[in-house]
C-alpha positions as CSV (number, residue, x, y, z in Angstrom):
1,X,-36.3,11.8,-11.9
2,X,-36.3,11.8,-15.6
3,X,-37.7,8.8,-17.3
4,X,-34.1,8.3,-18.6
5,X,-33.0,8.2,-15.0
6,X,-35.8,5.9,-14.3
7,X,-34.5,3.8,-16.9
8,X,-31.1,3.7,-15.5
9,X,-31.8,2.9,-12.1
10,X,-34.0,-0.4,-13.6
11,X,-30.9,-1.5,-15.3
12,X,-28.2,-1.1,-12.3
13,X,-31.3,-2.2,-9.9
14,X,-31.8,-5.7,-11.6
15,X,-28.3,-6.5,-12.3
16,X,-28.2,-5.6,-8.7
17,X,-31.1,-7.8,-8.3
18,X,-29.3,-11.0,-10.4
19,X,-26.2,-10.8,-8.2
20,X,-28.3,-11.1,-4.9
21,X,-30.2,-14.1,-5.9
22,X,-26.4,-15.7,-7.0
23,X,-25.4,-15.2,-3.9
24,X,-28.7,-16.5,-2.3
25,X,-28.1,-19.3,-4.3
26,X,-24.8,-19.7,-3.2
27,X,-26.0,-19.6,0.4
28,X,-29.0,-22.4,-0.3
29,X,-26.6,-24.9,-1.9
30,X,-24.0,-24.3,1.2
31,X,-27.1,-24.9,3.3
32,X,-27.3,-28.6,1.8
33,X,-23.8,-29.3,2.0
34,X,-23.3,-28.5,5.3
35,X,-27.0,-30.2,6.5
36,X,-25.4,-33.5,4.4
37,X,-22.4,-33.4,6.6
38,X,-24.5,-33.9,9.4
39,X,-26.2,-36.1,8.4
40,X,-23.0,-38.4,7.4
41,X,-21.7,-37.4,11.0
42,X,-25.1,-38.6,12.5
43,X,-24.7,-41.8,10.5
44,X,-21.3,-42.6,12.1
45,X,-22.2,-41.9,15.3
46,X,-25.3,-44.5,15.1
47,X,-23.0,-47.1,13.5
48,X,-22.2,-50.0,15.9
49,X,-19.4,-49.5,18.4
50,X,-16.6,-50.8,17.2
51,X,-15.6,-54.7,18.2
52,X,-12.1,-55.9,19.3
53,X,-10.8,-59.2,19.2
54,X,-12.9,-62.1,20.9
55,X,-15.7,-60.2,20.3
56,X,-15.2,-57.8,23.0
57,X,-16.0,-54.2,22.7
58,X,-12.6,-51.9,22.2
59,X,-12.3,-49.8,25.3
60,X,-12.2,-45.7,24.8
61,X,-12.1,-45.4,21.3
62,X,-15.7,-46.0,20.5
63,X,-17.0,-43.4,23.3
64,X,-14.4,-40.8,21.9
65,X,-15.4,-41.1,18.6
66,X,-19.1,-40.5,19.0
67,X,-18.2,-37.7,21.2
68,X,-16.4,-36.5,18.3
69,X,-18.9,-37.3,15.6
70,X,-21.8,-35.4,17.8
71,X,-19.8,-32.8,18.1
72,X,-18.9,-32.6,14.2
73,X,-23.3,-32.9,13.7
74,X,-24.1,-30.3,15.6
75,X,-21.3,-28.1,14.2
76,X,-22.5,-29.1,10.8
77,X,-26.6,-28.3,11.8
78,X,-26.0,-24.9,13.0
79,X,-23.6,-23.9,9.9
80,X,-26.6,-25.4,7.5
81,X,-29.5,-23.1,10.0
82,X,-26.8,-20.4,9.4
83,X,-26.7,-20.7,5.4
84,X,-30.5,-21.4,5.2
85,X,-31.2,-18.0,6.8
86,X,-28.5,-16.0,4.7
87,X,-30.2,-17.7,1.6
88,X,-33.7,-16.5,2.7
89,X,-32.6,-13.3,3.7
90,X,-31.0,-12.8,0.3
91,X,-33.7,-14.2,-1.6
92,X,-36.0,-11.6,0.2
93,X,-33.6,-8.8,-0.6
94,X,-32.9,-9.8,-4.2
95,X,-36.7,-10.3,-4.8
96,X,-37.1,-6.5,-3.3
97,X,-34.5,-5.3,-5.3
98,X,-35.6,-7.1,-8.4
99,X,-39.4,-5.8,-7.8
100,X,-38.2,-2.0,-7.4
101,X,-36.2,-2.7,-11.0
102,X,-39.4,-3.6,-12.6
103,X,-41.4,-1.0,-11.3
104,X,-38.6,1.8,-12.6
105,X,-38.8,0.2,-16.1
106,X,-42.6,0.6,-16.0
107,X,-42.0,4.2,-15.3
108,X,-39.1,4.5,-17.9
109,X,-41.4,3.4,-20.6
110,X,-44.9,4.4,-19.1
111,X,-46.7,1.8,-19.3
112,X,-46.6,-1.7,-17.6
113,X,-43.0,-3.2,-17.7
114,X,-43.7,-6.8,-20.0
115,X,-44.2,-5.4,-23.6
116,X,-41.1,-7.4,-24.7
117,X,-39.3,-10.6,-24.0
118,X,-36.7,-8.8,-21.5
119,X,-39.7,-7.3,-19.8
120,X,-41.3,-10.1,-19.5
121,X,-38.3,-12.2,-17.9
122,X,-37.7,-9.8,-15.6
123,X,-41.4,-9.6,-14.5
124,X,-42.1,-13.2,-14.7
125,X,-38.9,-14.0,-11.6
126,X,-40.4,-11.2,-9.7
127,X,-43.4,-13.4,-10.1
128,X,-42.0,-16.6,-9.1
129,X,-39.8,-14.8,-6.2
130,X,-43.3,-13.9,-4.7
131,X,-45.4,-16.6,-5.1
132,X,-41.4,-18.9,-3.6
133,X,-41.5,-16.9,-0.9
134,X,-45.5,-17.5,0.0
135,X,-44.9,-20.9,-0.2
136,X,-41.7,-21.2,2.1
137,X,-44.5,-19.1,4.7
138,X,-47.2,-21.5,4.1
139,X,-45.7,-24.8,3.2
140,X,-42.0,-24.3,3.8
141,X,-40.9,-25.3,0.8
142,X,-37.2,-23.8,1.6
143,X,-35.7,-27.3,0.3
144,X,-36.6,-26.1,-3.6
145,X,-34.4,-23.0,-3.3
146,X,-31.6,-24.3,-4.8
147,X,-34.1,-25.2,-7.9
148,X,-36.0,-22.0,-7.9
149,X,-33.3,-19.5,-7.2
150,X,-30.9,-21.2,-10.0
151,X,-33.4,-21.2,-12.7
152,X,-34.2,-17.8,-11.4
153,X,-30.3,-16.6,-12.1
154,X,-29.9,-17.6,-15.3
155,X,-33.7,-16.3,-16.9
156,X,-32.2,-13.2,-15.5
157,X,-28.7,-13.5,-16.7
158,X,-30.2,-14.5,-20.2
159,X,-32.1,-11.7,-20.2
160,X,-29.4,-9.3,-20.8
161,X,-29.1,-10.9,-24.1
162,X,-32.2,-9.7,-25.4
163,X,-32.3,-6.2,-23.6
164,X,-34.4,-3.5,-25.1
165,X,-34.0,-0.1,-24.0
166,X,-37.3,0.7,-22.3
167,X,-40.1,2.9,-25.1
168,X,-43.7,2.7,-26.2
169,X,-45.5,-0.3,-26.8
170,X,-46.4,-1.6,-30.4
171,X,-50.0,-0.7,-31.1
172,X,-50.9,-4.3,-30.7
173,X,-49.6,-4.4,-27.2
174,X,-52.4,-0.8,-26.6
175,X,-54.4,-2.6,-24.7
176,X,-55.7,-3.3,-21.1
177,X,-56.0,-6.9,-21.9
178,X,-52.0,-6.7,-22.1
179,X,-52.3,-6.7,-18.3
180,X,-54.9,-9.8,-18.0
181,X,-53.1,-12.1,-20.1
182,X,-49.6,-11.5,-19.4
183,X,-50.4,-11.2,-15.6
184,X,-52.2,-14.5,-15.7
185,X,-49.7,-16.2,-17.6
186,X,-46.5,-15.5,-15.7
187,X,-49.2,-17.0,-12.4
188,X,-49.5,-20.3,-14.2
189,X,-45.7,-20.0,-14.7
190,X,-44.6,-19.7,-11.4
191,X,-46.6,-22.5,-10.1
192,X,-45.8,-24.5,-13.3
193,X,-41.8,-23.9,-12.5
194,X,-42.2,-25.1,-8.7
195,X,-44.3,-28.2,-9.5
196,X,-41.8,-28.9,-12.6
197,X,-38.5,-28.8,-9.5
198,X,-40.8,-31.0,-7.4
199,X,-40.8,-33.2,-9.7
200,X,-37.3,-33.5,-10.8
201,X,-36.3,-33.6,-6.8
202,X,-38.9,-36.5,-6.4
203,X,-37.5,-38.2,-9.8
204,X,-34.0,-37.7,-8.0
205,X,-35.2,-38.9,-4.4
206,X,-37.4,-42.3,-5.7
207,X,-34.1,-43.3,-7.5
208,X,-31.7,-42.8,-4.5
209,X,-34.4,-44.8,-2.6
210,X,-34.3,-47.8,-4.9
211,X,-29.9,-48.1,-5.1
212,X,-30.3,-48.4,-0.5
213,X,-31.5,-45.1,0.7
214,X,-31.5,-41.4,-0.1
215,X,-27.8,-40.0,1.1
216,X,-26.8,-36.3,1.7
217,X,-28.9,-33.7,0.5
218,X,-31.6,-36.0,-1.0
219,X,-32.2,-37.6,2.4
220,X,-32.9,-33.5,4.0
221,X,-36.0,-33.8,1.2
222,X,-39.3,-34.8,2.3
223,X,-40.7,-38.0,1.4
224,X,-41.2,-38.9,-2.0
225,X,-45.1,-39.1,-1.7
226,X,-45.1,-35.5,-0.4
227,X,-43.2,-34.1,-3.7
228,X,-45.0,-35.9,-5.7
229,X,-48.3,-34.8,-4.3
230,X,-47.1,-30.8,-3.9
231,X,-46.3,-31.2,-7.7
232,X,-49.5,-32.4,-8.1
233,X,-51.7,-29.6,-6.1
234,X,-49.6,-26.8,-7.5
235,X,-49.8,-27.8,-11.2
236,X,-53.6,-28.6,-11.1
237,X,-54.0,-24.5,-9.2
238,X,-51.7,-23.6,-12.0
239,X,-53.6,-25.1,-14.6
240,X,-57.0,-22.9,-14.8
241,X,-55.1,-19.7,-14.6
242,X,-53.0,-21.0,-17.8
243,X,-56.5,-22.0,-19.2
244,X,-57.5,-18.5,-18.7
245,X,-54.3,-16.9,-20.0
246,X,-53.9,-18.9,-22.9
247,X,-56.9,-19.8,-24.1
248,X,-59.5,-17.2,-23.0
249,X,-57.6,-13.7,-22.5
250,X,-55.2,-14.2,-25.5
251,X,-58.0,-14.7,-28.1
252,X,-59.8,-12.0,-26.3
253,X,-56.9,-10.0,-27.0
254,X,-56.2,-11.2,-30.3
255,X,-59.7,-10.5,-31.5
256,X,-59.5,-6.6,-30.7
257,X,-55.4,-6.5,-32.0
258,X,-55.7,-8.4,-35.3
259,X,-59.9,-9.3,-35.5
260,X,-59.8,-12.9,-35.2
261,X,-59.9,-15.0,-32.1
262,X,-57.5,-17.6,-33.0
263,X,-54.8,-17.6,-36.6
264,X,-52.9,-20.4,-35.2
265,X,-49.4,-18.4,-34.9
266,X,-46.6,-20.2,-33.7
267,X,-47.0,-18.6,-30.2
268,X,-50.7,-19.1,-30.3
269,X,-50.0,-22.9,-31.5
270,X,-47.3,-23.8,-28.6
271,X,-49.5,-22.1,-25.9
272,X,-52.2,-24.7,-27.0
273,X,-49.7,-27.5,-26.6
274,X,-48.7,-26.3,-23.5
275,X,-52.3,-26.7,-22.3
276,X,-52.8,-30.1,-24.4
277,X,-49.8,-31.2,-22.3
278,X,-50.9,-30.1,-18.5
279,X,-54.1,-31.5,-19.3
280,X,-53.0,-35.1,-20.1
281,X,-50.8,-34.8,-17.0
282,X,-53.3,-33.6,-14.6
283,X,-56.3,-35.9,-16.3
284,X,-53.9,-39.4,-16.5
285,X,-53.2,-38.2,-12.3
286,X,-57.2,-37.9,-11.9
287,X,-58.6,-40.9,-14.6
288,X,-56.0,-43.6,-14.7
289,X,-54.3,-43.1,-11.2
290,X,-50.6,-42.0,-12.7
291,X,-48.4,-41.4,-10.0
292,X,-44.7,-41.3,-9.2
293,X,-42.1,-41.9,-12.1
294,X,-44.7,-41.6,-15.1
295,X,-46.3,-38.1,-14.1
296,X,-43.3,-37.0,-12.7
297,X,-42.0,-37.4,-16.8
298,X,-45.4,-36.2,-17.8
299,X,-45.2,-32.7,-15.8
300,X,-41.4,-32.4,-16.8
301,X,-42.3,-32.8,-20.6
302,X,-45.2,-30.4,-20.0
303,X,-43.3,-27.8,-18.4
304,X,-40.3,-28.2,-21.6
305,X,-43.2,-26.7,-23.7
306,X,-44.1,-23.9,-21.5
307,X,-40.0,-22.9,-21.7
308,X,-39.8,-23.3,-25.5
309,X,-43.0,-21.4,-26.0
310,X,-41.1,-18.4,-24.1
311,X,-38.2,-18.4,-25.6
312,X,-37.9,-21.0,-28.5
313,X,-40.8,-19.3,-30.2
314,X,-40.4,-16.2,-29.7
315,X,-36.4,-16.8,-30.7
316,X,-36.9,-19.2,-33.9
317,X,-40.0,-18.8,-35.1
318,X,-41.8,-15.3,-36.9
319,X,-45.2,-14.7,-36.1
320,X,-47.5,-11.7,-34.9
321,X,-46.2,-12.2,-31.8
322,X,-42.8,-11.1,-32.8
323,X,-42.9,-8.4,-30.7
324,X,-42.4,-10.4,-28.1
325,X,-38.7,-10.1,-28.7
């Protein structure tokens, strides 16, 4: 193949790849519409039998309808097991579809596929994707799908919008450190986009809690405390590797692109904020005790900055790093 046949089968594979995880989406939120039914229909089945006049239990009608409302729970179980496994099976699919579309744009352009902002989104989901799919293997996680694989859709959708056709890198980006930072970076990412849907579903959860008990797809969710503490662990694994990315690797980098360290860019100044934030989130959790509500905020502010420092900076703001468009 030619590398302009390369190039082609990237695009068409990671449009491919967007319109698979859609569906998978699709399929996760049907999952949590049908497992709410059931638990509505469990609900009405545990309710008191109903009571006739004198005090006396009505005869027939309350056996028929929690024959009926068993019936409608189970129907509703299996239709949510059915979804869950299409949205799985999709998300695998989509994520192997996605992940051969990166690899034909790193053979389009020769060189590793995140030398631009489209590159980068497209690589950072595959990312995400993988490190999703360890997590539903190791701490079945599959209740964040409809979080991951949404936000997942639309960084891929928006990418079209700053689409590049695939070419050399600038000589800035000649460099193998391009491979250590980036790499590292779209790590901290991934972990930093689960812990920040953890925490919105635990925000979510605690408040449903509080107005008489979590109803529908919030009462499917684990327990608050369990959110709140898988926030916690994946943000505080998360946080080194950003260390590492942002504040070791890139001045590494910078030092043998542009021969300083550190110029405080725009990108080099929201990176550090990122980290300034993170920390304060993960040293209130260890020092002061934060927990629940307040660090859920925390990590939800801290993650804002990680977004705007992809895209707003990169958009809005000139630097060195304008490359990165």
């Amino acid at each position: 193949m030619t590398l302009e046949d390369w190039a082609n089968f990237s695009n068409y594979a990671i449009a491919s790849a967007t319109a698979v995880l859609a569906l998978a989406w699709l399929a996760s939120v049907a999952q949590w519409a049908f497992g709410s039914r059931a638990v509505r229909a469990q609900r009405s089945v545990a309710e008191p039998a109903l009571v006739g006049a004198g005090g006396k239990v009505a005869t027939g009608t309350p056996d028929a309808g929690a024959e009926t409302g068993t019936a409608d729970a189970e129907l509703a179980e299996e239709r949510s097991d059915l979804f869950g496994r299409i949205a799985f099976s999709l998300t695998v699919l989509g994520f192997l579809v996605l992940l051969a579309g990166v690899v034909a744009r790193g053979l389009a352009a020769e060189r590793v596929p995140w030398g631009n902002m489209y590159e980068f989104a497209t690589t950072g989901i595959a990312v995400v994707l993988a490190g999703y799919l360890v997590m539903v293997g190791l701490l079945k996680v599959q209740w964040l799908a409809p979080i991951v694989l949404g936000f997942s859709v639309i960084v891929l959708g928006l990418s079209m919008t700053v689409y590049v056709p695939a070419g050399p890198l600038v000589p800035a980006l000649n460099s193998y450190w391009l491979v250590i930072h980036v790499i590292s970076a779209m790590v901290a990412g991934a972990g930093f986009l689960v812990g920040a849907g953890a925490s919105v579903l635990y925000l979510l959860r605690t408040r449903a809690d509080a107005k008489g008990g979590a109803k529908g797809y919030l009462s499917r969710l684990p327990s608050a405390a369990s959110m709140d503490q898988l926030a916690y662990r994946v943000t505080a694994f998360s946080f080194p590797v950003w260390t590492f990315a942002a504040l070791i690797s890139g001045p590494i980098w910078a030092e043998h692109a542009w021969g300083r360290p550190w110029g405080w860019d725009p990108k080099e100044v929201w990176a550090f904020i990122t980290w300034v934030a993170y920390a304060g989130y993960l040293h209130a959790r260890a020092t002061a005790g934060w927990k629940g509500k307040a660090a859920a905020i925390l990590a939800l502010i801290a993650f804002a900055t990680f977004v705007f420092n992809f895209v707003g900076v990169n958009l809005f703001f000139p630097g060195l790093h304008s490359y990165a468009k």
